[in-house]
Structures are given as C-alpha cells and as structure tokens.
C-alpha positions as CSV (number, residue, x, y, z in Angstrom):
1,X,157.9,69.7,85.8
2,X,156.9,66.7,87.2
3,X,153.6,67.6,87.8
4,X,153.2,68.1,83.7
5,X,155.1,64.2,83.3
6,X,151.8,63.2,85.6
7,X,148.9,65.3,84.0
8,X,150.9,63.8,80.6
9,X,150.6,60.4,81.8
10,X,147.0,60.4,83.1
11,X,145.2,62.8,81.3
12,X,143.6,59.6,78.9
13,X,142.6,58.2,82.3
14,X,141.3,61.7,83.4
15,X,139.3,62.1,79.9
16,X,137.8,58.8,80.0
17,X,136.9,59.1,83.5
18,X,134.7,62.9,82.5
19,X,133.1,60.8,79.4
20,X,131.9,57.9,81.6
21,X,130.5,60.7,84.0
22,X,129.1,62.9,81.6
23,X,127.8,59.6,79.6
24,X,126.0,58.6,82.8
25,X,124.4,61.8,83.8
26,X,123.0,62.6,80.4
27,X,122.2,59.4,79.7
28,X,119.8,59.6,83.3
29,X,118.5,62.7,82.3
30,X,117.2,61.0,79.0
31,X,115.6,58.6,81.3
32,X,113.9,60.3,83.9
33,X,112.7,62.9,81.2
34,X,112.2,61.7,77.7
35,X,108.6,60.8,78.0
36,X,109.0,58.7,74.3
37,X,110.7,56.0,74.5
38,X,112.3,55.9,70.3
39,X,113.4,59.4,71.6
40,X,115.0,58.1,74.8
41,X,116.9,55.1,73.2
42,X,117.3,57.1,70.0
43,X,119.6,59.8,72.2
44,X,121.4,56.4,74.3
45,X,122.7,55.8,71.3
46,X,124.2,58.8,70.6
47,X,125.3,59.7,73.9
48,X,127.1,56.1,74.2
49,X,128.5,55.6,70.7
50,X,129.8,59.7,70.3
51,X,131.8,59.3,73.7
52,X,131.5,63.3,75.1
53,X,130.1,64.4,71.6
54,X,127.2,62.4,72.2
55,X,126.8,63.9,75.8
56,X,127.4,67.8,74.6
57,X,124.9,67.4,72.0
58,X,122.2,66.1,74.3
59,X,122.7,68.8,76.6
60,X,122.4,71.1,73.5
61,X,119.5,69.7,71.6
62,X,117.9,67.1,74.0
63,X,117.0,69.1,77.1
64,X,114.1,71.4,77.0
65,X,114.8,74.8,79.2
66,X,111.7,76.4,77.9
67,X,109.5,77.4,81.2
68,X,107.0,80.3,80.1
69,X,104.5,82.2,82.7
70,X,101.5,82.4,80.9
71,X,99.8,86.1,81.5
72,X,97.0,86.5,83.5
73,X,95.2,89.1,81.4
74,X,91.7,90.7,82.3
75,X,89.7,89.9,79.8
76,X,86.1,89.1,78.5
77,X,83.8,87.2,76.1
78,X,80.3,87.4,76.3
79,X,80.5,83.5,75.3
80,X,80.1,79.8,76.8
81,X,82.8,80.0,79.5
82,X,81.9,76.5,81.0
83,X,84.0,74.4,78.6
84,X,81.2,71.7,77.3
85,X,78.9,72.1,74.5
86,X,75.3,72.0,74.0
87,X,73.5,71.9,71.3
88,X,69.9,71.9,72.3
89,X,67.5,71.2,70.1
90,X,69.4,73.1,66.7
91,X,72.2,70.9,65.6
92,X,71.2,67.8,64.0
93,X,71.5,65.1,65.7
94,X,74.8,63.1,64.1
95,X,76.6,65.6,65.9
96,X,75.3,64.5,69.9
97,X,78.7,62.9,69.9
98,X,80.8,65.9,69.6
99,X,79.4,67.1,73.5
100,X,82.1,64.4,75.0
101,X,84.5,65.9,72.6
102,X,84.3,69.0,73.6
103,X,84.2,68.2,77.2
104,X,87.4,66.2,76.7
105,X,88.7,68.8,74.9
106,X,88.3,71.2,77.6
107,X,90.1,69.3,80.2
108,X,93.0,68.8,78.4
109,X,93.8,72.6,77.0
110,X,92.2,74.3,80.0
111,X,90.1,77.3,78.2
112,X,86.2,77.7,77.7
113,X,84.4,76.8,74.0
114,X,83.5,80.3,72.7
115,X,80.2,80.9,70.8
116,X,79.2,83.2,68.4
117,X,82.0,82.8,65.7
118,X,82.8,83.1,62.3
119,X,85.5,81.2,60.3
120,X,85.7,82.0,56.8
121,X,88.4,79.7,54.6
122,X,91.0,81.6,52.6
123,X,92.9,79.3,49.3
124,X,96.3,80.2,49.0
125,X,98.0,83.4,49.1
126,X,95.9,84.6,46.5
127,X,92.8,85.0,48.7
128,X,94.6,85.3,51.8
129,X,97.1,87.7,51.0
130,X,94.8,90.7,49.4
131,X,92.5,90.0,52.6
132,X,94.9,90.5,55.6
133,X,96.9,93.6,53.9
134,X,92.9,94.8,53.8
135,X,92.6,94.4,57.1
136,X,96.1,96.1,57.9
137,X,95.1,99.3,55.9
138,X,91.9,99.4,57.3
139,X,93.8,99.1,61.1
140,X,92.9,101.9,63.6
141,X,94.2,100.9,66.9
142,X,96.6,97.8,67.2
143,X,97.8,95.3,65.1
144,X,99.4,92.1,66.1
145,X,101.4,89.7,64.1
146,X,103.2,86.4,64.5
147,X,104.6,84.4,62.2
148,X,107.0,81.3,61.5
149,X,108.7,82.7,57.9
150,X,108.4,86.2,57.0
151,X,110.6,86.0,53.7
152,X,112.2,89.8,52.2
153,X,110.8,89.3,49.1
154,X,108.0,91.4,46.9
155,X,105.7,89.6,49.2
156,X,107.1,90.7,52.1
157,X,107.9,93.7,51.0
158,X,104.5,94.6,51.0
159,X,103.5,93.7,54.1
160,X,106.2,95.8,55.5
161,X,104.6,98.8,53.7
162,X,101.1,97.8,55.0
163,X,102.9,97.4,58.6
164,X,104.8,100.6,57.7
165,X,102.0,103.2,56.7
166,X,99.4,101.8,59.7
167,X,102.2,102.6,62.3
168,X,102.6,106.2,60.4
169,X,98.8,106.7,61.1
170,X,99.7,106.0,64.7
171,X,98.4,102.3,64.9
172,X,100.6,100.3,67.5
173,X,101.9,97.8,65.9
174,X,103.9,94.7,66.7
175,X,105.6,91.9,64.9
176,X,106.7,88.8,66.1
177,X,108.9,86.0,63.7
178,X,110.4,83.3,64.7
179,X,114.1,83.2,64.0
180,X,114.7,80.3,62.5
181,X,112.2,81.5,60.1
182,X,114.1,84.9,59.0
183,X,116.5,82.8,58.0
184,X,114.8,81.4,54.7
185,X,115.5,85.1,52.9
186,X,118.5,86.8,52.5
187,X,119.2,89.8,53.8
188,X,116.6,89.2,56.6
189,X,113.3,91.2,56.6
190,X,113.8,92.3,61.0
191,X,116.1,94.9,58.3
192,X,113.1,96.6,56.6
193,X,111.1,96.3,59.4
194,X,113.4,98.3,61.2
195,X,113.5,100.5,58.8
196,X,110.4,101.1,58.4
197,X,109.7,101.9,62.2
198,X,107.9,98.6,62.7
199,X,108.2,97.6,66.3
200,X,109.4,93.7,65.6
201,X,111.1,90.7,67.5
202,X,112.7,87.5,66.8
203,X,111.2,84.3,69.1
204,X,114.2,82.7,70.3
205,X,117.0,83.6,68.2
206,X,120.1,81.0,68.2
207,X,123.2,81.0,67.1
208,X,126.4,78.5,67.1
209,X,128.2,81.1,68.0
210,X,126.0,82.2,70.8
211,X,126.7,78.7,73.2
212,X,124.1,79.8,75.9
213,X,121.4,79.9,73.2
214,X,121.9,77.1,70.9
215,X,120.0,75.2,73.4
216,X,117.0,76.6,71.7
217,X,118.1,76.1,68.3
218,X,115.4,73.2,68.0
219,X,112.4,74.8,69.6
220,X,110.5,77.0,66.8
221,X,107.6,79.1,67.3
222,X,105.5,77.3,64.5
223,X,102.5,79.5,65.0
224,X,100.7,82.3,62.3
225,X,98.3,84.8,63.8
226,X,97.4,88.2,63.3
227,X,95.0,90.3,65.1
228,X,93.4,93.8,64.2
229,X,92.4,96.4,66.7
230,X,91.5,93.0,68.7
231,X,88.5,92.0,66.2
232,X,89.5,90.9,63.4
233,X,91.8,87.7,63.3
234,X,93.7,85.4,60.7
235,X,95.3,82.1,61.3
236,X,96.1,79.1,59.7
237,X,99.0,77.2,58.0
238,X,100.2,79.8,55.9
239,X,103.5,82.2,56.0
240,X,104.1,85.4,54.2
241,X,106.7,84.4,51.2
242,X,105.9,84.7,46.9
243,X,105.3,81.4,46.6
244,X,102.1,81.2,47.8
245,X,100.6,83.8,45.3
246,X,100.3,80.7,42.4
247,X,98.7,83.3,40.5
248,X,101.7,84.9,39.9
249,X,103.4,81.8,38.7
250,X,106.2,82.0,41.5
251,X,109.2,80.0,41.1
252,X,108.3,77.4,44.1
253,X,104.1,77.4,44.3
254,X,102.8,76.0,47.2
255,X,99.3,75.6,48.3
256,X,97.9,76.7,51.5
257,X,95.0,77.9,53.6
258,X,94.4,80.2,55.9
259,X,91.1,81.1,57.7
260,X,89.7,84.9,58.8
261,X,88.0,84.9,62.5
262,X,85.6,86.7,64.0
263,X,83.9,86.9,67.0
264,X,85.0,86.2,70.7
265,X,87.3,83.5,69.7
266,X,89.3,86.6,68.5
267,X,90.2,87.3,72.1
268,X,92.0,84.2,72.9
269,X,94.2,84.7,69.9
270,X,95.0,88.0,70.7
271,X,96.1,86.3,74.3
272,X,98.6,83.7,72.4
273,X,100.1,86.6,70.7
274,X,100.1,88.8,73.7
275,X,102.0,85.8,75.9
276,X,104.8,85.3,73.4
277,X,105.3,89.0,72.6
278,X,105.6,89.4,76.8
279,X,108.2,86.1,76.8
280,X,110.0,87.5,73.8
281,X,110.4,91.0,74.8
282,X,109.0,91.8,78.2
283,X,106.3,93.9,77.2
284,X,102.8,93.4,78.5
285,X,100.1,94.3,76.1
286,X,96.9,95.4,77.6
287,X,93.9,97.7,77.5
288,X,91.4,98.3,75.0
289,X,93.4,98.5,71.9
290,X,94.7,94.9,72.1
291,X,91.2,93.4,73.9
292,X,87.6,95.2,73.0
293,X,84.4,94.1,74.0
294,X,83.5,91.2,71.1
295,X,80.1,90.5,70.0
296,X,78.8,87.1,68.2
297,X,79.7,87.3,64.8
298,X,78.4,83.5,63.3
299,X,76.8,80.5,64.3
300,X,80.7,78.4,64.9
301,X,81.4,77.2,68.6
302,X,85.3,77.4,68.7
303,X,88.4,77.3,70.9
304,X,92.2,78.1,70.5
305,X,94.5,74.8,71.3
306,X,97.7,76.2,72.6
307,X,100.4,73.6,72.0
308,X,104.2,73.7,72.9
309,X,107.4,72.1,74.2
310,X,106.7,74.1,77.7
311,X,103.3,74.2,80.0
312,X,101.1,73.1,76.8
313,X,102.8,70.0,76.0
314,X,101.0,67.8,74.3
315,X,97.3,69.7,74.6
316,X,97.2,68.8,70.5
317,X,98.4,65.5,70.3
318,X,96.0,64.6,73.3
319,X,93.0,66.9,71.6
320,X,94.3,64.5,68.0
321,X,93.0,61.4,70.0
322,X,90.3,62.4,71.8
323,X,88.9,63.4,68.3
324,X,89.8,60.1,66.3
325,X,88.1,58.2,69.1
326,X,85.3,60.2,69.2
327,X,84.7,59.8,65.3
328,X,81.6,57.9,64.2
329,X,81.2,57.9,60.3
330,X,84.4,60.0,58.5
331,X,87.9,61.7,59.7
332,X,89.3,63.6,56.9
333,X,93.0,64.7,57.6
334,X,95.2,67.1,55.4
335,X,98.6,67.5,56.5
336,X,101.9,67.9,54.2
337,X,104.0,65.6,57.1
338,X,102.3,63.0,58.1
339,X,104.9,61.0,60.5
340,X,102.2,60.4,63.8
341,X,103.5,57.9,66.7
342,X,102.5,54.5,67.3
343,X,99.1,55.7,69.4
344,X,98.0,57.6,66.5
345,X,98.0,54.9,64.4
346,X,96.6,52.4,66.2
347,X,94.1,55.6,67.3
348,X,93.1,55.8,63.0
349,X,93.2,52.1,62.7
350,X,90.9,51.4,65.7
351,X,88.1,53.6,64.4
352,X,88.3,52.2,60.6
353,X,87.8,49.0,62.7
354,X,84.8,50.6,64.3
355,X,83.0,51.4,60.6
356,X,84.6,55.1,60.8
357,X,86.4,55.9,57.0
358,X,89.2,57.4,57.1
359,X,90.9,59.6,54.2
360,X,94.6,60.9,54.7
361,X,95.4,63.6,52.1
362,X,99.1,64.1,51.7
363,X,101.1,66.5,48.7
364,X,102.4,63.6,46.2
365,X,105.9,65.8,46.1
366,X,107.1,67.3,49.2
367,X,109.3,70.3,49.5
368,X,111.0,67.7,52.3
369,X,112.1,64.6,50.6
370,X,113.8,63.1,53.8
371,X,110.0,63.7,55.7
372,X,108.7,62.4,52.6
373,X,110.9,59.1,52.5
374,X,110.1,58.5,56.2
375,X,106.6,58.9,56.0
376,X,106.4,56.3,52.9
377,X,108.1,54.2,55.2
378,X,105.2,53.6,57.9
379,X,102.0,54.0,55.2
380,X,101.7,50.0,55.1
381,X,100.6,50.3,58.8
382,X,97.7,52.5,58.5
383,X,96.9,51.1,55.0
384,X,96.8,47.4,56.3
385,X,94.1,48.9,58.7
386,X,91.7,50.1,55.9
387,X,92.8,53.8,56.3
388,X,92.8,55.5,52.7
389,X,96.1,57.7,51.8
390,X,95.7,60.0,48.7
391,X,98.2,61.7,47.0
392,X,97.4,65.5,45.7
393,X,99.7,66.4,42.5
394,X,101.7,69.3,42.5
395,X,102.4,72.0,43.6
396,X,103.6,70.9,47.2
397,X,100.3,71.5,49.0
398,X,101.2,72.7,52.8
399,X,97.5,73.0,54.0
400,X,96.6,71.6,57.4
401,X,92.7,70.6,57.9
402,X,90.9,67.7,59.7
403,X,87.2,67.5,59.5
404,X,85.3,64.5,61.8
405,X,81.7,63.3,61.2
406,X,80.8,66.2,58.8
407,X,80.2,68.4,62.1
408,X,83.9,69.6,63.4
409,X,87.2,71.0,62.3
410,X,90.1,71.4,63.2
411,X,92.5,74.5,61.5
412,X,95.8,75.7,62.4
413,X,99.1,75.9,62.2
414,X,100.5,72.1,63.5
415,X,101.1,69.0,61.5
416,X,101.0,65.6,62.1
417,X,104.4,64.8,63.4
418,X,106.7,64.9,66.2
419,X,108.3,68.2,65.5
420,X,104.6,70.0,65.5
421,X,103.4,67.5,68.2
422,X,106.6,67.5,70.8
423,X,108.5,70.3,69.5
424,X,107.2,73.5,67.9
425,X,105.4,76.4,69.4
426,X,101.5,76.0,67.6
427,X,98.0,77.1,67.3
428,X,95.2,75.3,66.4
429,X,91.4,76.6,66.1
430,X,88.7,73.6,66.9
431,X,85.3,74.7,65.2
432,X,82.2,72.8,66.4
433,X,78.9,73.4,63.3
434,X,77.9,71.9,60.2
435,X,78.2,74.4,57.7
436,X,81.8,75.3,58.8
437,X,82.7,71.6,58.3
438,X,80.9,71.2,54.9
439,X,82.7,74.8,53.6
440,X,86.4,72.5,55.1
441,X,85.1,69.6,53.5
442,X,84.4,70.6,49.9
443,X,87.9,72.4,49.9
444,X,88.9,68.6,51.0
445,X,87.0,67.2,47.9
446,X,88.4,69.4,45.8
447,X,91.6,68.0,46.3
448,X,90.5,64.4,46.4
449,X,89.4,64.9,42.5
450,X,92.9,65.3,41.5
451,X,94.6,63.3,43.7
452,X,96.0,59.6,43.8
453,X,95.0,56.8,46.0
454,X,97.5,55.0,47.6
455,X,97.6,51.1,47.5
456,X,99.2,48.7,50.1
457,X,100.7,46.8,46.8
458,X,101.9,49.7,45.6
459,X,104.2,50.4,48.8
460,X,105.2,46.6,49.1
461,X,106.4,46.8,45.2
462,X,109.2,49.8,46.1
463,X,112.4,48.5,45.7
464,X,114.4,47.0,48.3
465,X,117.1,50.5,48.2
466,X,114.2,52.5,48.2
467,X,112.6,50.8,51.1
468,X,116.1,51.1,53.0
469,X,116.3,54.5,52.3
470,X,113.0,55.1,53.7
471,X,113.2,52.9,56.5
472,X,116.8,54.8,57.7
473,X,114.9,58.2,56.9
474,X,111.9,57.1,59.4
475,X,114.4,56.3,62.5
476,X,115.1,60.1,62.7
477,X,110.9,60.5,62.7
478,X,111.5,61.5,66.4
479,X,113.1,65.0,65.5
480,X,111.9,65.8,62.1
C-alpha cells in the first residue's frame, strides 16, 4: 500500500502541477488566437482566477473548431460578375461615392454585385407571414428554409402545414433551424416536422450531456432564408414565432422586418442555404430545382454578405466600416443590440466629425435587459461625438436596417454586436439604388415619429447603482 500513502501524499502537488499546465497552455491559446484583446484578457482572467475551471471552460466555450468547406456549385447569373459598380450616366450623382464601396465591399466578402434585383420590405409578421406561406403553397419544385427560432406554436404550426402539403404535392423540401433556437418552444417543432414528413435538421445541436459537442454550444446559426423553386427568396431579421403577428395581439409583440427577393441575387441565397444544409447533413443540393436560370427582376444592384465564426469571419464587421467611412451626408442604423467595439465607434464618431449625421435607432425596452444595461453603458461615447440615439416605444422592435447617403442599404439578419459580429452564423443583403433606400428610409422615419431622443445629460443623470450595474453588464459585451 505504499504506493497509495505516496499518491495520498502528493496528489495536491500532482493537481497543482496539471492546473499550472493546463492554466499555461490555455492561457497561450488565448493569446496566439483571440484576435480581440477585451476577449483575450477577459478569458486570462478566468482561466487564472477559476484554477482548472477556468481552463475547461476555455477549451469549451473559447476555442472555435468550426472549419466549413464551402461548395463549389455550378451556377449562373446573367448579372455584373466583376465585383465593382457602375452607374453610368442613370444614378444621380450623390451616389458616385458608393463605386469605392462596392469595390471595397467586394474584396472583403469575395462574390460579384448582382444586377437586376428586386427587394420589396415586409413590416412584421403580419405582412411577412401571409407572403411566404403564399409562396410555400404556390411551391412547384424545391423549397429551402433556414431559420434561427422556429417556435411549435399556431404560428408554427402553420408553416408546418404549408411545409407539409407542398412535400405531399411532391415539392422537395428542406428545413434547416438552428438548435439553440428549437429550444424557445416546448415540445420542439423538429416533432411535427417529423411528423409531417418534412425533411428537417438541426445546425449544430449541443448538449451538456453530449461533452464532444458542447464546444459548439456558443456558435448559432443566426441566419433566416427561404428560397422557392430557386426564384423566389425571403430574408431578413425575422423568425417564425406568434409574436410577431401584432395584429393578433400576441402575448409578447415584437416588431420586425423582413424583405422578399427577386432576381439573380436569389441564387447566392440559395448557395448559403445549400452550404449549411451540405455541413449539417451531408447532402449536396444541386440541379435545376434548387438553381434555375434567373432573369432581372428590378432596378437594385445587390450582394449576399456571408458572415461567421469560420472562413467568413469578420466579412460584416469589415463591410460595417468600409460603409461608415464611405458615408457623406446620413447613416441611419436600426438594430435592437447595439454593443459595437471600440473601431466602430470611433468609425461613427469620425464621420459625424466629417459633417455626416448620424441617427442610431434602438427599441426603448428590450426583450434583453442585461444587453440593454450594457449598451446604456457605452452611449455617452458615441453621444459625446454628435451621433443621435433614439429610442422607439414599445413593443420591443427587433428590426435590423442601415441606410447611407439616401442611396444604399443594408438588410439582414446580424446586429450590431460581438455575438452577430464574431459569433453567429449571418446573412446580410447590401442593396445599391435610390428608391430601395428611400422605401428603407421612410420605414426608418416612421419610427423616428414615435421615438425618443437620447441626451448625453440624460445618461450622465443615471444613478450611480444604475450606472454600476450597467458598467458590470458591459464587461461581458465580448460574449453577449
């Protein structure tokens, strides 16, 4: 037994000795890979003051394992393939500019500007919701759906039917939702689905019981999309739950938008779909079903932003700046999380310093109050430079819009924060033409007649708990 009497008399050395190892090794990793420093020094912290805790948690939630192959698929848009824009001698002429966005654009996400679009805005479930089930029934070859929460409630439930009766008419049908977000109902709706015959997946399920995929647990595919026989496409901020339908009085409202596509764009979000369907499930989708021949639809130049924690990292944080910088007389952002890093905000302040105004619309009550406390928390720095912050009164409004100059948008699925930014699977549609912006901006003013500006003595007169609470709420900023 002596060998127990020495294992019992060193094992405290032994332990302490694997802690300092495991300390140092994650702690290097954080190093050589955390490419923001708060996050880097956020995680030291943890790793050194939760001795081994700190360490397993790292190597849970701080290292990214995500490495997709993005598909190589055949396809064609009789569009502008060359990645810049040009307007000749049609667009007006505030909008000259926007050719060095474009081109800066196109470097950064790697994909061609597509002409010949149209983007049509849809308000709230009410609009949006009538519109895609349309589309659904009217479905002949393929439809395509990914989504972030797909709640079983009589909202969902009636997209399962949709779903349900195009794949009895022999449509192939598939449905993508992230699982994270089939968690916000209860039972989940992957069970009607199923029932119904619905060919469905969950993006990167996770468990705590499941240790070799809890390493995802913090990765969510944020994106909405869905695609009809490869012509027809919807996208935008919005998922399929009851509260959005504020007709029907729901229980918790929210505002939203979502947008209907046509046109060659339609393509390249059929390719998004088609890439996480193959990661998810190994199924390559292909042929003529899934990618016709598209003809110009509308008068919008537009391109899909990819943006993720794997090979697209940062494409809309980068595309974010190259816009601001770009901006010459207006930047109009709606977001319901509004937490941007340091370079965005000096990005905002620099181009109100440049005679550029700048209007951030934010939900007065979010559904988040922790976002909500740390985003109060670093107003004063964008007020201080002459940026505007309005408030819109209930209900929490979750849109996600940003117009520049009267001549561009930009729609999708991302917010501005580090979890859209850094962490989350998103989509984003850029739309260069004046009309398009004008339709985005009188949604924008819409909002603006209800809402409440934000003062810089306002948020110096909180009180010193609440700005504590805030100011402890906004050191976690990195993974909210």
């Amino acid at each position: 037994m002596d060998w127990i009497d020495r294992l019992n008399q060193f094992w405290p050395h032994i332990a302490a000795g694997f802690g300092l190892m495991a300390a140092g090794l994650a702690s290097a990793h954080a190093l050589l890979h955390k490419r923001d420093v708060r996050s880097a020094t956020l995680w030291l912290g943890i790793i050194w003051l939760m001795p081994v805790l700190g360490s397993i948690l790292y190597l849970v939630l701080g290292v990214n394992r995500i490495r997709r192959r993005a598909l190589q698929l055949a396809v064609h848009s009789p569009a502008n393939r060359s990645g810049t824009l040009n307007f000749g001698d049609s667009e007006p002429e505030g909008a000259r500019h926007l050719e060095m966005l474009a081109r800066v654009v196109g470097r950064v996400v790697g994909s061609p500007l597509l002409a010949g679009n149209r983007i049509q805005a849809l308000v709230n479930g009410d609009e949006a919701f009538p519109a895609i089930l349309a589309a659904i029934d009217s479905a002949q070859k393929s439809v395509s759906l990914v989504t972030y929460i797909f709640d079983n409630d009589a909202c969902g439930r009636q997209f399962v039917d949709a779903l349900r009766r195009a794949t009895e008419r022999g449509v192939e049908v598939r449905v993508l939702v992230d699982a994270a977000g089939t968690r916000y109902s209860f039972p989940s709706i992957m069970h009607p689905l199923k029932h119904a015959r619905v060919r469905s997946a969950k993006f990167l399920p996770s468990s705590l019981f499941a240790p070799w995929r809890v390493a995802t647990i913090n990765l969510r595919n944020h994106r909405k999309v869905m695609v009809v026989d490869g012509r027809v496409a919807f996208t935008g901020g919005m998922n399929i739950r009851q509260g959005n339908l504020l007709a029907q009085h729901p229980r918790s409202p929210v505002q939203d938008l979502h947008f209907r596509v046509d046109g060659p764009v339609v393509t390249r979000l059929q390719e998004a779909f088609v890439n996480d369907w193959a990661f998810t499930t190994d199924e390559v989708l292909t042929g003529d079903a899934w990618f016709p021949e598209l003809t110009e639809a509308g008068d919008v130049i537009a391109r899909v932003i990819m943006d993720g924690p794997d090979g697209d990292f940062e494409k809309l944080r980068w595309t974010l700046l190259a816009a601001v910088a770009e901006a010459q007389t207006s930047i109009q952002i709606v977001t319901p999380y509004f937490l941007p890093d340091l370079t965005l905000v000096a990005a905002l302040n620099l181009a109100v310093m440049r005679g550029v105004r700048v209007d951030i619309i934010l939900p007065s009550k979010s559904n988040l109050p922790f976002v909500h406390w740390a985003s109060r928390a670093m107003w004063w720095q964008v007020l201080e430079g002459g940026c505007h912050i309005w408030l819109t009164p209930p209900p929490f409004d979750h849109s996600k819009l940003l117009v520049l100059d009267d001549h561009w948008s930009l729609i999708g699925s991302a917010n501005w924060d580090a979890r859209s930014l850094r962490l989350n699977f998103e989509l984003n549609v850029e739309g260069y033409g004046r009309e398009l912006a004008l339709a985005m901006k009188g949604i924008i003013q819409r909002k603006l007649a209800g809402a409440h500006e934000v003062t810089l003595a306002e948020v110096d007169a909180r009180s010193t708990p609440g700005k504590l609470r805030d100011a402890i709420a906004r050191l976690f900023s990195p993974f909210l």
